[in-house]
TORKOL-4160 file (C-alpha; in steps of 0.2 Angstrom, whole numbers, padded with zeros to 4 digits, m for minus):
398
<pt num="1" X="0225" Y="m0431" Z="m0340"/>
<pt num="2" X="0228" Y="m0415" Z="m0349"/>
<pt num="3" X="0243" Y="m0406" Z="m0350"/>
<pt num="4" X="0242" Y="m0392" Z="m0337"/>
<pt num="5" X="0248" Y="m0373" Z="m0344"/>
<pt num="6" X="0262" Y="m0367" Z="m0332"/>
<pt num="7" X="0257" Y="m0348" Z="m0337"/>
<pt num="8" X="0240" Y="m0344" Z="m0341"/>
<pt num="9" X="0237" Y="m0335" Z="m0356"/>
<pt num="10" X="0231" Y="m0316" Z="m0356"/>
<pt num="11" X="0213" Y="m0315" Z="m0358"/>
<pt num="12" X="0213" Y="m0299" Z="m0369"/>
<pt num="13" X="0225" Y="m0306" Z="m0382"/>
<pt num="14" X="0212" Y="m0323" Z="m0384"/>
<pt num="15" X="0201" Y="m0307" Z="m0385"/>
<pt num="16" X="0210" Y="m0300" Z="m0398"/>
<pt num="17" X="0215" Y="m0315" Z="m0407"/>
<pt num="18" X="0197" Y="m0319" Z="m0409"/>
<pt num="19" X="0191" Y="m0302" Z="m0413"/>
<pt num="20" X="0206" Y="m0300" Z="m0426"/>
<pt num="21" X="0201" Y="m0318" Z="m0434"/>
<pt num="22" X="0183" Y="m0314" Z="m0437"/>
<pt num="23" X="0176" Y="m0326" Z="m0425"/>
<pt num="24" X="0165" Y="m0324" Z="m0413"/>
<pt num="25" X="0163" Y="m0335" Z="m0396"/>
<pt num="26" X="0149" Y="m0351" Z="m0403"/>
<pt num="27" X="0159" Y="m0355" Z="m0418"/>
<pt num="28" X="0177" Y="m0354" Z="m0406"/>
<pt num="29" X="0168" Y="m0365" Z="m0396"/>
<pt num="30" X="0162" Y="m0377" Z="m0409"/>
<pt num="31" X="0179" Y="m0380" Z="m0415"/>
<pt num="32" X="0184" Y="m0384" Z="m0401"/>
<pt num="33" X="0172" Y="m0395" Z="m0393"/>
<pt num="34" X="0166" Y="m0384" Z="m0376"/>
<pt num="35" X="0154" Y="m0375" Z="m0374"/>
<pt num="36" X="0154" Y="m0354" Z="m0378"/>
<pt num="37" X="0153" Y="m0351" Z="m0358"/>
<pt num="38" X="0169" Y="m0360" Z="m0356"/>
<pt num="39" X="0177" Y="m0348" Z="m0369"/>
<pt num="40" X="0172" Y="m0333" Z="m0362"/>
<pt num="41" X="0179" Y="m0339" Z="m0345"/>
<pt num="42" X="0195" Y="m0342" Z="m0354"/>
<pt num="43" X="0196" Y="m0324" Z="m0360"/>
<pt num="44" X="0186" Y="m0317" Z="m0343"/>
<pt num="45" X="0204" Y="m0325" Z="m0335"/>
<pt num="46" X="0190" Y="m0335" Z="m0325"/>
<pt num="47" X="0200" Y="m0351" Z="m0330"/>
<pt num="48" X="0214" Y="m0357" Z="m0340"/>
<pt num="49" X="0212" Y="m0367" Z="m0356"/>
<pt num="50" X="0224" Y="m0384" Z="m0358"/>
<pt num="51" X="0237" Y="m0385" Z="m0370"/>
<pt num="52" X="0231" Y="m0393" Z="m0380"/>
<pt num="53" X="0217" Y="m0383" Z="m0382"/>
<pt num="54" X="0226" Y="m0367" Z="m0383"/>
<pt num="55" X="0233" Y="m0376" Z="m0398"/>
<pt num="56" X="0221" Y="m0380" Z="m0405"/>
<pt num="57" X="0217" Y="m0359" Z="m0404"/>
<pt num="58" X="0233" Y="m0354" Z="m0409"/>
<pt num="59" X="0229" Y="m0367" Z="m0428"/>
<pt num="60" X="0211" Y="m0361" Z="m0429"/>
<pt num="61" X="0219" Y="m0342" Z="m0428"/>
<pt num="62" X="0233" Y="m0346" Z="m0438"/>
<pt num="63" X="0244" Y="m0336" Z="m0423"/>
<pt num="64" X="0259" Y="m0342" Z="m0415"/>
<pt num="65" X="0256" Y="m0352" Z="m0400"/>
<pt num="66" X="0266" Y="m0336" Z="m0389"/>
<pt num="67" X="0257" Y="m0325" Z="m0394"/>
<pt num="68" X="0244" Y="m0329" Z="m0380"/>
<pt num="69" X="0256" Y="m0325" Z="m0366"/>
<pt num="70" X="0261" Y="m0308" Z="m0373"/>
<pt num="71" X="0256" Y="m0294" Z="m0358"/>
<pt num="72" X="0245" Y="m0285" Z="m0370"/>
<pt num="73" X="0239" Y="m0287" Z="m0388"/>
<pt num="74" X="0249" Y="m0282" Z="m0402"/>
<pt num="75" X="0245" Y="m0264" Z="m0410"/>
<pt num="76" X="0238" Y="m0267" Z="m0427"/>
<pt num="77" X="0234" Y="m0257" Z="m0443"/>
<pt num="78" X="0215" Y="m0263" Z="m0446"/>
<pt num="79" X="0215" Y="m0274" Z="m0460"/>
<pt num="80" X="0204" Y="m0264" Z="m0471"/>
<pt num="81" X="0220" Y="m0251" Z="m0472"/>
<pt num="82" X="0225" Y="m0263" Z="m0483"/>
<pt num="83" X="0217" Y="m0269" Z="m0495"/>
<pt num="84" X="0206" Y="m0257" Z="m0508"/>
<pt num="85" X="0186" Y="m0255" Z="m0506"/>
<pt num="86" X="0176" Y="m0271" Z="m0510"/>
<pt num="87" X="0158" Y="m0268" Z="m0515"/>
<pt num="88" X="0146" Y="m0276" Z="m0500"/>
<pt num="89" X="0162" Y="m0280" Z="m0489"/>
<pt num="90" X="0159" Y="m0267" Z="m0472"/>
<pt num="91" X="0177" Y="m0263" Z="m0466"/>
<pt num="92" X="0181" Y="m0273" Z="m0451"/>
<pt num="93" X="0168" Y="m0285" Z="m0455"/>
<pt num="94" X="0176" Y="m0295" Z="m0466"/>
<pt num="95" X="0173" Y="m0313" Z="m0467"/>
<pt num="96" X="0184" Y="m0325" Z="m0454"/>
<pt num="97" X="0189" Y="m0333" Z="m0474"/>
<pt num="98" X="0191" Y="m0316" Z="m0481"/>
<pt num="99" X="0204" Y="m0310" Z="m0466"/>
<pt num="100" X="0214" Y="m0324" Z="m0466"/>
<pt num="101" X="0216" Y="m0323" Z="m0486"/>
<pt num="102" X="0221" Y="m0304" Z="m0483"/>
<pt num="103" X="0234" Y="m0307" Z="m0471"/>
<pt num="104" X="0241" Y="m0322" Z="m0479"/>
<pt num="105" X="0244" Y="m0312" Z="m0495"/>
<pt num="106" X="0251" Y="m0298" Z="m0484"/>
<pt num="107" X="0265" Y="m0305" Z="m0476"/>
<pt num="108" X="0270" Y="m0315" Z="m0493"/>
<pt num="109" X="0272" Y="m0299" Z="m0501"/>
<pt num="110" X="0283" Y="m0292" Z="m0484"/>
<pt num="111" X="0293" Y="m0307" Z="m0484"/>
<pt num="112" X="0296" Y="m0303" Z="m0505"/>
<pt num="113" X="0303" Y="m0288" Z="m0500"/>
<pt num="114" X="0314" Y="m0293" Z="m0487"/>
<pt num="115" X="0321" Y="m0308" Z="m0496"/>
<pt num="116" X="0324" Y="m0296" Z="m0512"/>
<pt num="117" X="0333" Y="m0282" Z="m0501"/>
<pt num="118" X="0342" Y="m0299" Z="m0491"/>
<pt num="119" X="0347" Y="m0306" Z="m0509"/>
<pt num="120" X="0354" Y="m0289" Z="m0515"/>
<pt num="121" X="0340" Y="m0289" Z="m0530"/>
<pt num="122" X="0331" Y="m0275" Z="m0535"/>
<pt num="123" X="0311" Y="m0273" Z="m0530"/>
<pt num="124" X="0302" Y="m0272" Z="m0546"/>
<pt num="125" X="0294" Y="m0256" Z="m0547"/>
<pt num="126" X="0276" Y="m0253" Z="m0552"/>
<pt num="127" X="0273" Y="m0237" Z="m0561"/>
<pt num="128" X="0257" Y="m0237" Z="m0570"/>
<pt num="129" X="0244" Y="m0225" Z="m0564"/>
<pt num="130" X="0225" Y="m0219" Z="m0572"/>
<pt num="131" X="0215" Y="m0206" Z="m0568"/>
<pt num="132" X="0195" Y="m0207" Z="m0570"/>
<pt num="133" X="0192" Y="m0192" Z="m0581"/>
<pt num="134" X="0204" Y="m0205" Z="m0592"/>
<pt num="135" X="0194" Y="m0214" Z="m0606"/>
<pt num="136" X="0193" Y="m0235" Z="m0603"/>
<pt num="137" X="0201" Y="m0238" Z="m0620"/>
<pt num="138" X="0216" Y="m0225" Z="m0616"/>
<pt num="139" X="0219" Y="m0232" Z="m0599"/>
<pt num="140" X="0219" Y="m0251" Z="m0609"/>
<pt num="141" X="0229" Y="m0247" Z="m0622"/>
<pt num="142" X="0243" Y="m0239" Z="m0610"/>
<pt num="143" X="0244" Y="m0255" Z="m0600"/>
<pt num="144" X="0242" Y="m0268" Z="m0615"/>
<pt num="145" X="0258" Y="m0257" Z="m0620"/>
<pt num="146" X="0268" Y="m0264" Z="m0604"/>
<pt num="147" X="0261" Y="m0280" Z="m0603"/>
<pt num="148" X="0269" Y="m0284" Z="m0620"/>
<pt num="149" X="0256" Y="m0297" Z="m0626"/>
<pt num="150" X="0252" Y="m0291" Z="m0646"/>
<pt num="151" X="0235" Y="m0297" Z="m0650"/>
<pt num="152" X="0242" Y="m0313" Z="m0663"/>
<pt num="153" X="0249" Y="m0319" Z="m0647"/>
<pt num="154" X="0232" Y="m0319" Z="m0640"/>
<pt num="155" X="0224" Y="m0327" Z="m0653"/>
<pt num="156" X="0236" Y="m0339" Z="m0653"/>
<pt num="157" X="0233" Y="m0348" Z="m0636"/>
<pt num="158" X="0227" Y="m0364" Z="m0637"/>
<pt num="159" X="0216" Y="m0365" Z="m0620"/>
<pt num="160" X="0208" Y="m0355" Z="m0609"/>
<pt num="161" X="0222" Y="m0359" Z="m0594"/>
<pt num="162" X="0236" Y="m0355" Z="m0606"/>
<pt num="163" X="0229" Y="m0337" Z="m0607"/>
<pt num="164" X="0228" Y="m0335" Z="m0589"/>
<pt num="165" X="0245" Y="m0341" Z="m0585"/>
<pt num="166" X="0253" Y="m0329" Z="m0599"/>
<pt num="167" X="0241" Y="m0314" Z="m0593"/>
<pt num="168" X="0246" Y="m0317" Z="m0575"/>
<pt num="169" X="0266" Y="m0318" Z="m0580"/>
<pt num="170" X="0264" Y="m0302" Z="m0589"/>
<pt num="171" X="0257" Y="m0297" Z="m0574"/>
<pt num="172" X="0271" Y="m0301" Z="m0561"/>
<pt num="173" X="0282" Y="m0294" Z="m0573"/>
<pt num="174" X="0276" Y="m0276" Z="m0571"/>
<pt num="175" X="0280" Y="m0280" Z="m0553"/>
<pt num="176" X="0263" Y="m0283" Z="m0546"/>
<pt num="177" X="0262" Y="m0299" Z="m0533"/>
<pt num="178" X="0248" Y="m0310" Z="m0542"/>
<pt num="179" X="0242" Y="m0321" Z="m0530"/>
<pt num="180" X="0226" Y="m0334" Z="m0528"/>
<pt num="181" X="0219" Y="m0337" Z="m0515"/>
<pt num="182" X="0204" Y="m0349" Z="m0506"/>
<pt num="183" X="0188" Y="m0351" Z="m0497"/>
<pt num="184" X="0182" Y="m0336" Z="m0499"/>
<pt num="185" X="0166" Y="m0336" Z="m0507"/>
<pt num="186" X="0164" Y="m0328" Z="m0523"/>
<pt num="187" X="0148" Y="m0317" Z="m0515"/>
<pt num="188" X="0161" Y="m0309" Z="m0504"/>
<pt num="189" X="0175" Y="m0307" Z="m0514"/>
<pt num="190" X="0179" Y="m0312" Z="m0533"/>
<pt num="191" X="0197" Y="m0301" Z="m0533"/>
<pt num="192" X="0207" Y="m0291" Z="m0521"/>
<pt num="193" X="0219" Y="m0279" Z="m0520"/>
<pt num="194" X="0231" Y="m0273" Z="m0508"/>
<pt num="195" X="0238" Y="m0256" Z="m0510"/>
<pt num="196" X="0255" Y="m0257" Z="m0505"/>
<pt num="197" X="0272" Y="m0251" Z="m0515"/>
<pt num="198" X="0283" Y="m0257" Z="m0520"/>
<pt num="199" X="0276" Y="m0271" Z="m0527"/>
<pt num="200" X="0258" Y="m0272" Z="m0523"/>
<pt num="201" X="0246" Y="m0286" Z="m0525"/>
<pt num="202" X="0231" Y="m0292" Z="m0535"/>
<pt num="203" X="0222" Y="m0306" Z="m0528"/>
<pt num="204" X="0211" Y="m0320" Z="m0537"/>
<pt num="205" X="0198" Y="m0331" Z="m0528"/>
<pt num="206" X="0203" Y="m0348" Z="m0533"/>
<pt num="207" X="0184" Y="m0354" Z="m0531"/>
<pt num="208" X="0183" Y="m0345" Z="m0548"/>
<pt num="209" X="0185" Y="m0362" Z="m0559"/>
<pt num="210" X="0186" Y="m0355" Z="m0575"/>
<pt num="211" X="0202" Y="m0347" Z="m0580"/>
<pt num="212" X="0194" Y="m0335" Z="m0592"/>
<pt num="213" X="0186" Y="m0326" Z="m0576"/>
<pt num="214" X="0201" Y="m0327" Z="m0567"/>
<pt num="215" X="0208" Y="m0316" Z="m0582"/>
<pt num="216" X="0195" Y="m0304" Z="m0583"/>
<pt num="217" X="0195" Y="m0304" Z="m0561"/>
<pt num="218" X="0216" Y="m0301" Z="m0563"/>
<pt num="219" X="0215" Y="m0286" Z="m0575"/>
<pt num="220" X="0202" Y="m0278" Z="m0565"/>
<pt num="221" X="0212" Y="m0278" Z="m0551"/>
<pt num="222" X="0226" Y="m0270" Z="m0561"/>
<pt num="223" X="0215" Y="m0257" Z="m0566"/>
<pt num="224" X="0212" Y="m0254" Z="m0547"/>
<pt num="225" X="0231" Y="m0253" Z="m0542"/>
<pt num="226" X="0233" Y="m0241" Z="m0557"/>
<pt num="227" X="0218" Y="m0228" Z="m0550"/>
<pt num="228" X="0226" Y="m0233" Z="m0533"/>
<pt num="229" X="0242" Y="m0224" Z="m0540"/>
<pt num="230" X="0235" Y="m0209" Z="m0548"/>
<pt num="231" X="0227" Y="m0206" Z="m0529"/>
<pt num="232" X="0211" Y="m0211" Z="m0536"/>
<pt num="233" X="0208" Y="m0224" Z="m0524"/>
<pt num="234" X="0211" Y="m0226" Z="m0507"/>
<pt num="235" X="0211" Y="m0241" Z="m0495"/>
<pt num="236" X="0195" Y="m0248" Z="m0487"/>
<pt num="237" X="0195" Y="m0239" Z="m0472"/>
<pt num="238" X="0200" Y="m0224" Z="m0478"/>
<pt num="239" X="0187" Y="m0225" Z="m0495"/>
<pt num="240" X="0172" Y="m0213" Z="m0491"/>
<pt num="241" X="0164" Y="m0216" Z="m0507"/>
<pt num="242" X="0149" Y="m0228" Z="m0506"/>
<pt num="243" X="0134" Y="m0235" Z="m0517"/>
<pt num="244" X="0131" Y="m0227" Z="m0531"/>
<pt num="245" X="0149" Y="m0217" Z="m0532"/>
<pt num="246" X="0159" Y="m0234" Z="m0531"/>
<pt num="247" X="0148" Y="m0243" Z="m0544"/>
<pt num="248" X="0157" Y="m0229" Z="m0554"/>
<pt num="249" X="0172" Y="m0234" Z="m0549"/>
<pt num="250" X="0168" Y="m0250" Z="m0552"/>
<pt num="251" X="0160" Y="m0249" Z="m0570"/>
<pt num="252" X="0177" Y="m0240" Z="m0575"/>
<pt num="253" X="0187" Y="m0252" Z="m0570"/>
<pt num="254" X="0178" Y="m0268" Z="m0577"/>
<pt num="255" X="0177" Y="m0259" Z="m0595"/>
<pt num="256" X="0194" Y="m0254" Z="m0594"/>
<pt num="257" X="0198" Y="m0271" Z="m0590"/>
<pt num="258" X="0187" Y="m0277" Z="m0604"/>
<pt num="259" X="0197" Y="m0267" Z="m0616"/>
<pt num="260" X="0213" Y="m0273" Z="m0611"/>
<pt num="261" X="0208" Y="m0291" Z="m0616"/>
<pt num="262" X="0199" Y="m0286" Z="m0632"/>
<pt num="263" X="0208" Y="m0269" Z="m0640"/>
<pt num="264" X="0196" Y="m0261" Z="m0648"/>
<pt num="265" X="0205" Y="m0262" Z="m0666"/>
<pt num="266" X="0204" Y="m0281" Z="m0665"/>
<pt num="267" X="0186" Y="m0284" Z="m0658"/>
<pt num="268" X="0184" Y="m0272" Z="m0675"/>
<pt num="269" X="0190" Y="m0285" Z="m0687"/>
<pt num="270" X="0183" Y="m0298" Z="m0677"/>
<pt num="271" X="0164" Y="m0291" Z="m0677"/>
<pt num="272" X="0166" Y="m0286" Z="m0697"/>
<pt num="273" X="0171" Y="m0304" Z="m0701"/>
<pt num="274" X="0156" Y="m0311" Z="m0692"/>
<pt num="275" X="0143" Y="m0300" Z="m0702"/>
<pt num="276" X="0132" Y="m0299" Z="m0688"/>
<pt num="277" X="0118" Y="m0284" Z="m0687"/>
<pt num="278" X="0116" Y="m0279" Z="m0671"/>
<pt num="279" X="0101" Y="m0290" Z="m0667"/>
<pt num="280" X="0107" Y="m0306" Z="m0672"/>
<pt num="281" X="0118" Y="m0307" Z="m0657"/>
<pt num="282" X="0111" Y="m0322" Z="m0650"/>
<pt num="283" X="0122" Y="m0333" Z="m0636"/>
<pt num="284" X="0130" Y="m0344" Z="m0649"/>
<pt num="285" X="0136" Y="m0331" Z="m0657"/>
<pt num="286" X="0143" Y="m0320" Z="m0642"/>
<pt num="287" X="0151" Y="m0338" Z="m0634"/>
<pt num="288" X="0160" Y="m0339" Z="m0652"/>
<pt num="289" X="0169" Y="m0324" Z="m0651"/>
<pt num="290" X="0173" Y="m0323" Z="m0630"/>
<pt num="291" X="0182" Y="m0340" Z="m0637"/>
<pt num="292" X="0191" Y="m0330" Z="m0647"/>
<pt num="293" X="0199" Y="m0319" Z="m0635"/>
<pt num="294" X="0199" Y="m0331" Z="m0620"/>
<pt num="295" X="0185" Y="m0323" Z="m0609"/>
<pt num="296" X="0168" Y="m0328" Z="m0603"/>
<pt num="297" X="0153" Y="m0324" Z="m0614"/>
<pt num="298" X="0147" Y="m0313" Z="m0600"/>
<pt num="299" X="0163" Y="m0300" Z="m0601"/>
<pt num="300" X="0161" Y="m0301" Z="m0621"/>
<pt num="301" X="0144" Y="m0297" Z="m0620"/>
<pt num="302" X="0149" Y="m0282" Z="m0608"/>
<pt num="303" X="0164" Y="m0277" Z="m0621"/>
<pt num="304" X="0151" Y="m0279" Z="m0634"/>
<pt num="305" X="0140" Y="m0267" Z="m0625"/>
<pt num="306" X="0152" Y="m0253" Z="m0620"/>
<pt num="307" X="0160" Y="m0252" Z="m0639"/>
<pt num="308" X="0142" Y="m0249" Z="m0644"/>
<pt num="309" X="0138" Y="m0266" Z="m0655"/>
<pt num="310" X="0123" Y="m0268" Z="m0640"/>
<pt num="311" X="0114" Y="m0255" Z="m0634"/>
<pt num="312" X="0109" Y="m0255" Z="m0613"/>
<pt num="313" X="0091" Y="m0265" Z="m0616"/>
<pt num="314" X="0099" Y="m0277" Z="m0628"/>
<pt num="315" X="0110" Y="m0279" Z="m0617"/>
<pt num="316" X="0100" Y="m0282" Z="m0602"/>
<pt num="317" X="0089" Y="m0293" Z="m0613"/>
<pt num="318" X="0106" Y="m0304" Z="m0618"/>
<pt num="319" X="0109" Y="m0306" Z="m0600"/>
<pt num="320" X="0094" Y="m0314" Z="m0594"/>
<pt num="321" X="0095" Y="m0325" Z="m0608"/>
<pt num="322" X="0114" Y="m0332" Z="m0603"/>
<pt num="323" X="0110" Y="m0331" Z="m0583"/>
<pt num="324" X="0093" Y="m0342" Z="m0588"/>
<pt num="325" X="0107" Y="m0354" Z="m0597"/>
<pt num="326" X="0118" Y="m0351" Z="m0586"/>
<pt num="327" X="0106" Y="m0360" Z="m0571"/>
<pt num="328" X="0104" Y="m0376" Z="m0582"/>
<pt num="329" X="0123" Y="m0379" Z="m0582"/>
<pt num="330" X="0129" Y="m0391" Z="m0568"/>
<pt num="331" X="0144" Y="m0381" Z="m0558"/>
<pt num="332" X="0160" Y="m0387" Z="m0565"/>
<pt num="333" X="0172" Y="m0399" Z="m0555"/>
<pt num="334" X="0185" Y="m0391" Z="m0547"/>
<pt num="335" X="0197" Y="m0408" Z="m0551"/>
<pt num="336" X="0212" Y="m0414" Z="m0541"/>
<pt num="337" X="0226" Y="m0402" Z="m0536"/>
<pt num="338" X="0241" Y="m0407" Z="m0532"/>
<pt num="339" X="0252" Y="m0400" Z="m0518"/>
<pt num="340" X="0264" Y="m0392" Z="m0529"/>
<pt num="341" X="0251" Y="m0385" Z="m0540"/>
<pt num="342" X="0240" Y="m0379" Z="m0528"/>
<pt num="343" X="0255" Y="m0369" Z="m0520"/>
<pt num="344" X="0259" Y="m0364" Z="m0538"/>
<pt num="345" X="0242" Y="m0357" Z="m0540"/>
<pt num="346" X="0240" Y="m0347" Z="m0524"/>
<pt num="347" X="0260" Y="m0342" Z="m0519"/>
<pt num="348" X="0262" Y="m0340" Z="m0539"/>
<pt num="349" X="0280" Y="m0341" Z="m0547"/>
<pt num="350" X="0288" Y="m0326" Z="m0543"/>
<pt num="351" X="0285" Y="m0328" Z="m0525"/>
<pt num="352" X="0291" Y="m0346" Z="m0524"/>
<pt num="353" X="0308" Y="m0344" Z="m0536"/>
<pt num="354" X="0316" Y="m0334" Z="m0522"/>
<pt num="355" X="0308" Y="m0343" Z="m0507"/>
<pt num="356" X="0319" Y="m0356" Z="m0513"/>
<pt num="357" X="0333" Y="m0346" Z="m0521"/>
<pt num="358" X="0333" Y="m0338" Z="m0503"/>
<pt num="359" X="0334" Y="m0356" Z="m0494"/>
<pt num="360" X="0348" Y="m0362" Z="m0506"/>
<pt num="361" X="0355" Y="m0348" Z="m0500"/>
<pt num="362" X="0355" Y="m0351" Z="m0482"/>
<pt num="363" X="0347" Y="m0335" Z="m0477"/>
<pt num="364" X="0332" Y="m0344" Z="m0473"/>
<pt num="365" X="0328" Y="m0362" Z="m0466"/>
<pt num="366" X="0320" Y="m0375" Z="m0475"/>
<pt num="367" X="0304" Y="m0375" Z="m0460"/>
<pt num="368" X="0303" Y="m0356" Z="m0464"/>
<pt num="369" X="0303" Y="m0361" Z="m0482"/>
<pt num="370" X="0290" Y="m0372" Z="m0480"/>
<pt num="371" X="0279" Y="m0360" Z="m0467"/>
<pt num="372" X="0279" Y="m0347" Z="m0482"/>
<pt num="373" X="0273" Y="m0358" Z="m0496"/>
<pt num="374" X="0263" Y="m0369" Z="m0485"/>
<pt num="375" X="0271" Y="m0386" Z="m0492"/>
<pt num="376" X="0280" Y="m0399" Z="m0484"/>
<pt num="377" X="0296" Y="m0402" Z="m0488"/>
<pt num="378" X="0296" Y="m0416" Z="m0495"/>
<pt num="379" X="0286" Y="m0410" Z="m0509"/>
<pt num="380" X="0301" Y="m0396" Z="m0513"/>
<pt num="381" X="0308" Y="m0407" Z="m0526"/>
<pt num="382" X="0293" Y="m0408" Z="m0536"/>
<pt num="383" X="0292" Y="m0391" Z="m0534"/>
<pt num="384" X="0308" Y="m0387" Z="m0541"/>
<pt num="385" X="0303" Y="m0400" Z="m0558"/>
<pt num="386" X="0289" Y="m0390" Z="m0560"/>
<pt num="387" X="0296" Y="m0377" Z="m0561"/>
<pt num="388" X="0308" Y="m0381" Z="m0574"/>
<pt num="389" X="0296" Y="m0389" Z="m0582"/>
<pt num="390" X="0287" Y="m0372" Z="m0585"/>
<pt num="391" X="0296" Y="m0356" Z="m0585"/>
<pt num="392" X="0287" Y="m0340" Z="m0588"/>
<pt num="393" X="0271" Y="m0344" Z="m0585"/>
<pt num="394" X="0260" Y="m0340" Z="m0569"/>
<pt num="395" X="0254" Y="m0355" Z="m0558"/>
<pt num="396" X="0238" Y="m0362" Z="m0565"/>
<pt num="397" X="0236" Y="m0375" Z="m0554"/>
<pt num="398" X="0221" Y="m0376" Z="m0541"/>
């Protein structure tokens, strides 16, 4: 028989709950087996779920299970006050994926800031800002400055994965959250960023299997927090900029990103070596240089464009070459994660060094630890090996 719920829930907080997850009733009910009557007679207060499938809501929303028997819903900023404005993503319609990613990243960077000021550590401060009437290459040649990553180290990296894990430590070390994070799909959302100080965060979608994207997706993000702190940005829900105006905003930042990854001095050298004219840029060609540099051929090609080696229709023309090639490759496997990589990978280093330095420290418990990287713990020693194992370097994992 089914467990009998002693105090029935509020049926405006399922309301909310439901609402505030991005569901609506016939996938609710889906998940839970009953028909999408039953759970509008759950919220009606027409009847009272069991507990187990209140449970069973509380996992699907990823709320406590008390939260159902609060008197009233909670009063909440709407999400899109957090993060910046997302081209094709209508404030308060996010994806149920896409909301769930936002408050996830949210309350890791909070609970970064409590455990700092708990620990008696200083918060990093971020304190880059750009401005639009700023030229790309000023804006990238300013941040490359603070990342502290000379080109010869660049060119130095072995793989593609090594140069996302040194872009994204460079990153965290400005005092920028860098965190990854999944099942979004890339149509909604490639990157992310939540304009919060101290500390904000720029958020990678993991479905993004190559790491070379995952650079380009980071610095572009960065670019955003920047304009964000020279009051050129404002959150989603504030942002009253649409179409063609944000594509502006949007152009900016993906060439000033571009530039951070390829300085202009050194794509210089690099083109002059190669004694290419300026229609003998063919995809070989293109592909041989992005390896260069660590980034997709795509981004090359736009970095090509913006320094002036392509013009716009050879450009366009180049582009419907590589997405014709691009459509004959087979999607590239994703692998095996492990636990302790794909926390890594998402919760990033930063993050997870004082989760644990703040349970060894007994100002949290090891449940809480565990709730906030979502790992068991048994897995915490294997955490802690791999992170010895790799100091400095931004989880690549996932």
């Amino acid at each position: 028989m089914a467990a009998v719920v002693p105090v029935a829930p509020t049926g405006s907080v399922l309301v909310w709950a439901r609402v505030e997850s991005g569901y609506d009733p016939e996938r609710v009910a889906k998940r839970l087996g009953v028909k999408p009557e039953r759970v509008a007679e759950w919220e009606a207060g027409e009847l009272v779920p069991t507990m187990r499938q209140l449970e069973s809501l509380a996992k699907f929303y990823h709320r406590p299970l008390g939260i159902f028997f609060r008197p009233k819903p909670p009063v909440m900023a709407p999400l899109a006050a957090e993060y910046r404005r997302l081209p094709g993503v209508t404030p308060g319609h996010e994806s149920p994926e896409l909301r769930l990613a936002v408050r996830k990243m949210s309350n890791r960077r909070e609970m970064m800031v409590e455990l700092l000021e708990e620990l008696g550590e200083a918060v990093p401060l971020f304190g880059l800002a750009a401005h639009l009437d700023e030229k790309p290459e000023t804006i990238a040649e300013r941040l490359r400055c603070e990342l502290t990553l000379p080109v010869e180290i660049q060119l130095d990296w072995t793989t593609e994965w090594e140069a996302w894990a040194s872009w994204r430590a460079a990153v965290e070390d400005l005092g920028v959250l860098v965190f990854q994070f999944p099942k979004v799909s890339l149509e909604e959302a490639r990157g992310i960023s939540l304009l919060h100080w101290p500390m904000p965060v720029a958020g990678v979608n993991s479905k993004e299997m190559s790491p070379e994207a995952r650079s380009f997706t980071l610095m572009h993000e960065v670019v955003h927090l920047m304009l964000a702190a020279g009051h050129e940005e404002l959150p989603a829900a504030k942002e009253s900029r649409r179409g063609a105006d944000w594509q502006l905003v949007e152009r900016f930042a993906e060439e000033t990103a571009s530039h951070v990854l390829v300085p202009e001095r050194a794509l210089a050298l690099m083109v002059s070596a190669m004694n290419l004219s300026a229609q003998d840029w063919d995809l070989a060609s293109v592909r041989k240089l992005a390896r260069k540099f660590h980034i997709t051929p795509l981004a090359m090609a736009t970095r090509l464009r913006a320094s002036g080696y392509f013009d716009w229709a050879f450009y366009r023309h180049w582009k419907q070459e590589w997405d014709a090639h691009v459509a004959t490759l087979k999607p590239r496997g994703g692998g095996f994660s492990t636990p302790v990589g794909k926390t890594l990978g998402r919760a990033g280093q930063p993050f997870t060094r004082l989760v644990l330095e703040a349970m060894s420290a007994n100002r949290i418990t090891s449940d809480q630890a565990a709730r906030h990287l979502d790992l068991k713990f048994e897995h915490f020693g294997k955490l802690k090996d791999a992170l010895r194992a790799r100091p400095g370097t931004g989880g690549a994992d996932e």
